[in-house]
C-alpha positions in Angstrom: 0.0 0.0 0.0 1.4 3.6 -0.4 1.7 5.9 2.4 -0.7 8.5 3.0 0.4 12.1 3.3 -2.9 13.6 2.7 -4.2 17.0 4.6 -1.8 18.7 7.5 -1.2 17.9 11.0 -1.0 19.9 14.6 1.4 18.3 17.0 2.2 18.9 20.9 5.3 18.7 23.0 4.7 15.4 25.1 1.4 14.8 23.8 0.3 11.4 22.3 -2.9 13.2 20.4 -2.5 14.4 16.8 -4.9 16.3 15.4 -5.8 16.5 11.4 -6.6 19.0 8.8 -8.1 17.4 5.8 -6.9 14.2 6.8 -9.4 11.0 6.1 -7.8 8.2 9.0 -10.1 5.9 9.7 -10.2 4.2 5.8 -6.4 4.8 5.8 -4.8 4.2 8.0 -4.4 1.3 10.9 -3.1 1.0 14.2 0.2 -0.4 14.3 1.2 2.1 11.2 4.0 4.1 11.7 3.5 8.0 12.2 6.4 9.9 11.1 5.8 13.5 11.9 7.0 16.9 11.0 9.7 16.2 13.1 10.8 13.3 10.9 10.8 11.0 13.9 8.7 7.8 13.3 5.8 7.1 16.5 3.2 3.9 16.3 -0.4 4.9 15.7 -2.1 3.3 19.4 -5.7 4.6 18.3 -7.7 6.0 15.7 -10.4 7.9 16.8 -11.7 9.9 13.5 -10.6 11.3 10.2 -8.8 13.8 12.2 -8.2 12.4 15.4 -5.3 9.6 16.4 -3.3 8.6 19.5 0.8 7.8 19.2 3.8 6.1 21.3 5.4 7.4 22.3 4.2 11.2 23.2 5.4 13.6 20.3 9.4 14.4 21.2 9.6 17.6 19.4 8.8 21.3 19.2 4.5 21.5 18.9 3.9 22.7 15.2 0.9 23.0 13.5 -0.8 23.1 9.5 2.5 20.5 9.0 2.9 17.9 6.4 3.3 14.3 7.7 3.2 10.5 7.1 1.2 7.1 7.7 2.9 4.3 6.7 1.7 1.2 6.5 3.5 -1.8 7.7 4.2 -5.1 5.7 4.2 -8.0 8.0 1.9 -7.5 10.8 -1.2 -9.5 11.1 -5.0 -8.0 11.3 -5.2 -10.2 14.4 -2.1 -8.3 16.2 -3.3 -4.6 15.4 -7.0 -5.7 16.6 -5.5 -6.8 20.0 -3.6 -4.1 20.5 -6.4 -1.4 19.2 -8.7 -3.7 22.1 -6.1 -3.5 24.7 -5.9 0.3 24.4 -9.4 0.5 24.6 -10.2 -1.5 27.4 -7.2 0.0 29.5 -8.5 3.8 29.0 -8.8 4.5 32.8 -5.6 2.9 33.8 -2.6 4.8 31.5 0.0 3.9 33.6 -1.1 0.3 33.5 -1.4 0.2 30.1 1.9 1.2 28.9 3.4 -1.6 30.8 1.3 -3.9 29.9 0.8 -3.0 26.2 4.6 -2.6 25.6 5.1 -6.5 26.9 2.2 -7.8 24.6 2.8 -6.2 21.8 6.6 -6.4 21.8 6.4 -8.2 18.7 4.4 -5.9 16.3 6.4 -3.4 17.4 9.6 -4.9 16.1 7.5 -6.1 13.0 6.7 -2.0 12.7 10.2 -0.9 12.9 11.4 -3.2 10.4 8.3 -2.5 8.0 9.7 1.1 8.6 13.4 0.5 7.0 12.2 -1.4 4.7 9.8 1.0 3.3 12.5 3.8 3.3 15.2 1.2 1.0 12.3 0.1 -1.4 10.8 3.5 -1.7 14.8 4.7 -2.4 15.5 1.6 -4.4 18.3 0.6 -1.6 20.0 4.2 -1.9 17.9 5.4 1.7 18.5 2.9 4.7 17.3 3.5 8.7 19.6 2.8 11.5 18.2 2.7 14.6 20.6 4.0 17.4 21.3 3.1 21.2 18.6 6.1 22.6 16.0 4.1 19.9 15.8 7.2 17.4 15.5 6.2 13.8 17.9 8.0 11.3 17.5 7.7 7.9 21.0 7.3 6.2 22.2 7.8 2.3 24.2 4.5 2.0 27.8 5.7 0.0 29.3 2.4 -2.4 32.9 2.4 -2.4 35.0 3.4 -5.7 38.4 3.6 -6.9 39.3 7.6 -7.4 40.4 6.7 -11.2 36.9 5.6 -11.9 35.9 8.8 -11.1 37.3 9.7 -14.3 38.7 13.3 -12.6 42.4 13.2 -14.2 43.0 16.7 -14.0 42.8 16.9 -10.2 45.6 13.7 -10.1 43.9 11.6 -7.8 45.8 8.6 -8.0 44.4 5.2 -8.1 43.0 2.3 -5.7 39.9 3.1 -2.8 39.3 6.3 -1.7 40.2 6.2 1.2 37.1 7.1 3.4 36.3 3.4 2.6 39.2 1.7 4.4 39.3 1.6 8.1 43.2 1.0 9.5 44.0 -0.7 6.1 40.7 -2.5 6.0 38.6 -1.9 3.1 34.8 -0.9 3.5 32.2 -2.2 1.0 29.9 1.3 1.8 29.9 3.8 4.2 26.3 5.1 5.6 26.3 8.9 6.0 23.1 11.0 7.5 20.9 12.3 5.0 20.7 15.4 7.0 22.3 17.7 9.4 22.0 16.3 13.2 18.7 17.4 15.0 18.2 17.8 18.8 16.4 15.1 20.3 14.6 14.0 23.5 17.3 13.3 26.3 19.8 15.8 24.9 21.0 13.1 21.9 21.3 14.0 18.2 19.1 12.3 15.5 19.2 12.5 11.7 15.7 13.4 10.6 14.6 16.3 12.7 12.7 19.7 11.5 16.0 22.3 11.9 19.9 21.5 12.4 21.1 21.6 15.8 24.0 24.0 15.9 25.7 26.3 18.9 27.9 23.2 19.9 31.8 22.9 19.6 33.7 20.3 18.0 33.9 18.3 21.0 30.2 17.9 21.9 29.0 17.8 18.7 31.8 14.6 18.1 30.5 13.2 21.3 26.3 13.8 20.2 27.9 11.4 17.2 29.6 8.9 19.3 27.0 9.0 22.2 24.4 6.9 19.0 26.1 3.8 19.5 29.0 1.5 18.8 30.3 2.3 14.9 28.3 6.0 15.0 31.1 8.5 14.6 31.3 12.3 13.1 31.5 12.9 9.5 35.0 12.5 8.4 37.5 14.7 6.1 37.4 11.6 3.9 33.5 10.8 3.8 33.0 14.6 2.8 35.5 14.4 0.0 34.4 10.8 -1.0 31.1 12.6 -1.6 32.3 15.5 -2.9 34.5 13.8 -5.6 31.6 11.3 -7.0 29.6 14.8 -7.2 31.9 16.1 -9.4 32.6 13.2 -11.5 29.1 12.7 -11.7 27.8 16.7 -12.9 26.1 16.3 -9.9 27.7 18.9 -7.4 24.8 20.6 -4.9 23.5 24.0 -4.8 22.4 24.6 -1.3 21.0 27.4 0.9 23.2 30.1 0.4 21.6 33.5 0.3 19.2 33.5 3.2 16.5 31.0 2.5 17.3 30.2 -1.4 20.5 29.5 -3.7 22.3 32.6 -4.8 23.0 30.8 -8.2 19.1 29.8 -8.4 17.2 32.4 -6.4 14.0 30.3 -7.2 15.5 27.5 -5.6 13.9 28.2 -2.0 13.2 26.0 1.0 10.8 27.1 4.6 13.3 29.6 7.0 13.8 28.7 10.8 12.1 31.8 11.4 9.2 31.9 8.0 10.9 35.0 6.6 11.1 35.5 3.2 13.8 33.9 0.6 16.1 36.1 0.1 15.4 38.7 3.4 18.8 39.6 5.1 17.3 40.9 8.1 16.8 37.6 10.0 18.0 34.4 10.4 18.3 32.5 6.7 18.7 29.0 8.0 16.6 26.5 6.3 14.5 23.2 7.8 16.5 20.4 6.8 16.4 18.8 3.7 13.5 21.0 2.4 15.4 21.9 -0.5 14.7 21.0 -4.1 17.0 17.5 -5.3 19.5 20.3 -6.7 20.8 20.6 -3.0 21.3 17.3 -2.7 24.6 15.1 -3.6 23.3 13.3 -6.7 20.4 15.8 -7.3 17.5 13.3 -6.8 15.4 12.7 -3.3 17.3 10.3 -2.2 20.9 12.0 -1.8 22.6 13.1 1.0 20.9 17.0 1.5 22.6 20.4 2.4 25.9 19.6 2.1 26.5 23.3 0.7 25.1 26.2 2.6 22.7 26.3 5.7 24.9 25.7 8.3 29.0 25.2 8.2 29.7 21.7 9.5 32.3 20.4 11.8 34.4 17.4 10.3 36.5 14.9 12.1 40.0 13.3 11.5 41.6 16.6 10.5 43.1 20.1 12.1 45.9 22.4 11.5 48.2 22.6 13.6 50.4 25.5 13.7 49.5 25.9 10.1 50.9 22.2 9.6 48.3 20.2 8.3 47.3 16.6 10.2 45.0 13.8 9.3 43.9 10.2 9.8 45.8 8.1 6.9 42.6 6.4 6.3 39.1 6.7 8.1 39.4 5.8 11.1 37.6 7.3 14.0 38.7 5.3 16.4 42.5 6.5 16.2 43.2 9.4 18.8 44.3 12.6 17.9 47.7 12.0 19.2 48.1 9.0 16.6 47.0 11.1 13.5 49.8 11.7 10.6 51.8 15.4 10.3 52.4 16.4 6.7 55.1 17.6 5.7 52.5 20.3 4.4 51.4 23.4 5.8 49.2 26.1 5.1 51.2 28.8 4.9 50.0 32.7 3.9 51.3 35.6 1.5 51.6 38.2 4.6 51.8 38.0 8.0 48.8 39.6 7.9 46.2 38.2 6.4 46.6 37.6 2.4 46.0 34.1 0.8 46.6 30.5 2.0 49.3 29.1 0.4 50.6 25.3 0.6 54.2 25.3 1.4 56.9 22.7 3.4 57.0 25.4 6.2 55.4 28.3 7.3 57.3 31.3 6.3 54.4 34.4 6.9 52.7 33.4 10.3 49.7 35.7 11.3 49.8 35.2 14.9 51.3 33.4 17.8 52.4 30.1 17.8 50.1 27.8 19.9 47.7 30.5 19.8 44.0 29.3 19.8 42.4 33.3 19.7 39.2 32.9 17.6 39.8 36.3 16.4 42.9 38.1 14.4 44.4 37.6 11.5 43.3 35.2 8.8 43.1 34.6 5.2 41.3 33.1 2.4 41.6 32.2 -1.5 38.7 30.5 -3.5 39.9 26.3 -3.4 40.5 26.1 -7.0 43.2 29.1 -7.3 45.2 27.3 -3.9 48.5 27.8 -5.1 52.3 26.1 -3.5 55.4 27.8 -3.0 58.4 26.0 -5.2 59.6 24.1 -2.7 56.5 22.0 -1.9 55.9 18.5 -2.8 52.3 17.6 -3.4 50.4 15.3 -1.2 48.4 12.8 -3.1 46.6 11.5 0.6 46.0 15.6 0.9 44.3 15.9 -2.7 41.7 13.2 -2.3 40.5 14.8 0.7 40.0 18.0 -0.7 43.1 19.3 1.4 45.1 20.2 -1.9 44.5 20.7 -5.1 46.3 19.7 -8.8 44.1 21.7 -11.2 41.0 24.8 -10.9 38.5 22.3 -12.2 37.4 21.2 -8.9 34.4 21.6 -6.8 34.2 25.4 -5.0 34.4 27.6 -2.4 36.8 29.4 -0.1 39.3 27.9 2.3 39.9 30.5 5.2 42.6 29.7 7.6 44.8 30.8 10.6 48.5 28.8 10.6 48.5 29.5 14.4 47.3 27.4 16.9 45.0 24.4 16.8 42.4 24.9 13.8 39.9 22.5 13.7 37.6 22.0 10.1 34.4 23.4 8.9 33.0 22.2 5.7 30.1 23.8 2.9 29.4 27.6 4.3 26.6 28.9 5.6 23.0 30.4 4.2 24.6 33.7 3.8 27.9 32.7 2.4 27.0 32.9 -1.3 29.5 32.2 -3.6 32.5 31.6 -1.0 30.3 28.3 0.0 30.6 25.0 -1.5 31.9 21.5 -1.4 35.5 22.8 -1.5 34.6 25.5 1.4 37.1 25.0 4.0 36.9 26.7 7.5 40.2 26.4 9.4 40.0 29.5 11.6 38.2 28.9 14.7 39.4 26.5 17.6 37.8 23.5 18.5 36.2 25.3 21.9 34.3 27.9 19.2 30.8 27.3 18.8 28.1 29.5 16.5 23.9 29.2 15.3 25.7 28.5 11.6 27.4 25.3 13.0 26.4 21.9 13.1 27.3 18.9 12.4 26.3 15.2 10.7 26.9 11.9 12.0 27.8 9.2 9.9 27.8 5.0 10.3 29.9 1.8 9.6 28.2 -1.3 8.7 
């Protein structure tokens, strides 16, 4: 059966009741479905009292909203005979809520696991396998774009000198990986202070450190998007004509201004006197990685993001040698490349063996001072530099302008941790080449956030 999404709905904060707007339930609907809400969250429909009248569990986790769009799937697998109990347990248990949560939650254990697997599997049919859910240790569903490894010369991208053999945001400490499962959107706040892939607006304000931890809180093999997964992404964009507009001039794309998606605060596309960020994944396909439904969303624009597995140091750049989030920052590999600059103060990033023009203090953390930028595909090197081949397939260097774009900004003093895609009022300087290496890892800001990515 397909889902129905017909009318609006009106949610509450800690309620179980949802209310409907030209909604038609009762021929549509069962219990036992799964409700996913304007929060993207997905709740079990307990009771269907009207058109426009249903219960959930559990209560509604997320901001109340009302005149929202919404979805009743139905599940594959679950017998008429187990929703009819459950519908008559509910029922006969009205006076006694307490009661009946324990009690329905031990009888109907089973449906609900039948529910929750009807759920992923609806997401990889409807996405043809591209779209999987992975359920994580507080029990929030996040719906993931599932990332095939490749070789970086099938990518076909010989101007950029990629070398040959797996990218390698598919091998873990020299193990190969046959896909990687990256969050189709930004992280979302959740009940219980946790993260979850699928909510309503990105959850920014958080520093490297918490917003890494929100990742690794999920679950064994949850981790922060890496340095590698971003280029890995990047990289089939480009080979593929694919590459993402985004949210980039308050609301809509600066390239398409009738590219649009709903403001955090309802404003207008295009209004600079407010806050421009977008709900998540509301864009057209254009903003997303391979420009249909199913790709990973707002990768350019919205809100910078924090990535893992990389800093500067000093200006000296350091990474993981292959994905691995496990591997402390102590163990992670120095370059023999650094970013230097043109002047001591401020000019353009340059890669060099050294840093010859420092714009500040060694070991100095400020989040303010001196800086510099350069649009990604004009980085130059000083002469005496030897390319990286490691620091070109993560989108670190550079072997040719043809290239995805943006503008790396950087401070070669103190401990820089990355930013990655710009923010909705970046414009032009966002992209998937953007590159934010100015601000410490304590530094947090309502254009940051942050996306949480999975091994299999």
């Amino acid at each position: 059966m397909a889902w129905y999404r017909t009318g609006t709905v009106t949610v509450t904060n800690g309620s179980t009741t949802v209310t409907g707007s030209g909604t038609a339930w009762v021929a549509n609907s069962r219990v036992g479905d799964a409700f996913v809400g304007p929060d993207r969250l997905t709740y079990e429909i307990t009771n269907i009292a009207s058109d426009s009248a249903l219960s959930i569990y559990p209560s509604y986790k997320s901001n109340s909203q009302s005149g929202q769009e919404y979805s009743i799937i139905p599940v594959q697998g679950y017998t008429k005979k187990l929703a009819d109990q459950a519908s008559e347990l509910i029922n006969d248990c009205d006076d006694a809520l307490n009661t009946l949560e324990t009690d329905y939650n031990q009888n109907v254990s089973n449906l609900t696991i039948i529910a929750t697997d009807g759920y992923r599997k609806s997401i990889e049919q409807n996405s043809g396998g591209r779209n999987t859910v992975v359920y994580d240790a507080q029990g929030n569903p996040n719906i993931m774009c599932v990332i095939p490894r490749f070789n970086v010369e099938d990518l076909g991208l010989t101007a950029l000198n990629l070398g040959t053999g797996t990218h390698p945001a598919f091998i873990t400490n020299g193990a190969p990986r046959g896909e990687i499962l990256v969050g189709k959107y930004l992280a979302s706040s959740a009940a219980g202070g946790s993260a979850v892939i699928g909510g309503s607006q990105p959850l920014t304000s958080v520093n490297y450190d918490v917003a890494k931890e929100l990742c690794t809180r999920k679950g064994a093999n949850w981790h922060m998007m890496s340095i590698h997964e971003w280029a890995a992404i990047a990289l089939w964009s480009l080979a593929n004509g694919t590459v993402p507009r985004g949210n980039t001039n308050y609301g809509r794309s600066h390239e398409a201004k009738w590219e649009t998606a709903r403001r955090a605060d309802n404003g207008l596309p295009g209004d600079t006197s407010s806050t421009g960020r977008t709900d998540t994944g509301k864009g057209p396909a254009t903003w997303n990685h391979d420009h249909t439904e199913f790709g990973v969303c707002d990768l350019v624009g919205n809100v910078w993001e924090w990535i893992d597995q990389m800093k500067l140091d000093d200006g000296q750049i350091i990474t993981t040698l292959d994905n691995n989030p496990s591997l402390t920052e102590a163990g992670w590999n120095r370059h023999t490349a650094y970013y230097d600059s043109t002047s001591t103060t401020g000019g353009s990033p340059i890669l060099n063996s050294t840093v010859t023009n420092r714009m500040g203090n060694v070991g100095d953390d400020i989040n303010s001072g001196y800086s510099n930028s350069v649009g990604f595909k004009l980085l130059q090197k000083s002469s005496g530099y030897a390319p990286v081949e490691l620091l070109r397939q993560l989108l670190l260097e550079t072997a040719s302008d043809q290239t995805v774009g943006g503008v790396l900004y950087t401070r070669n003093y103190g401990d820089r941790f990355p930013l990655r895609g710009g923010s909705w009022f970046d414009g032009s300087y966002a992209g998937l080449g953007a590159l934010g290496l100015g601000v410490a890892r304590s530094h947090s800001s309502g254009n940051i956030g942050f996306r949480p990515a999975f091994f299999v």
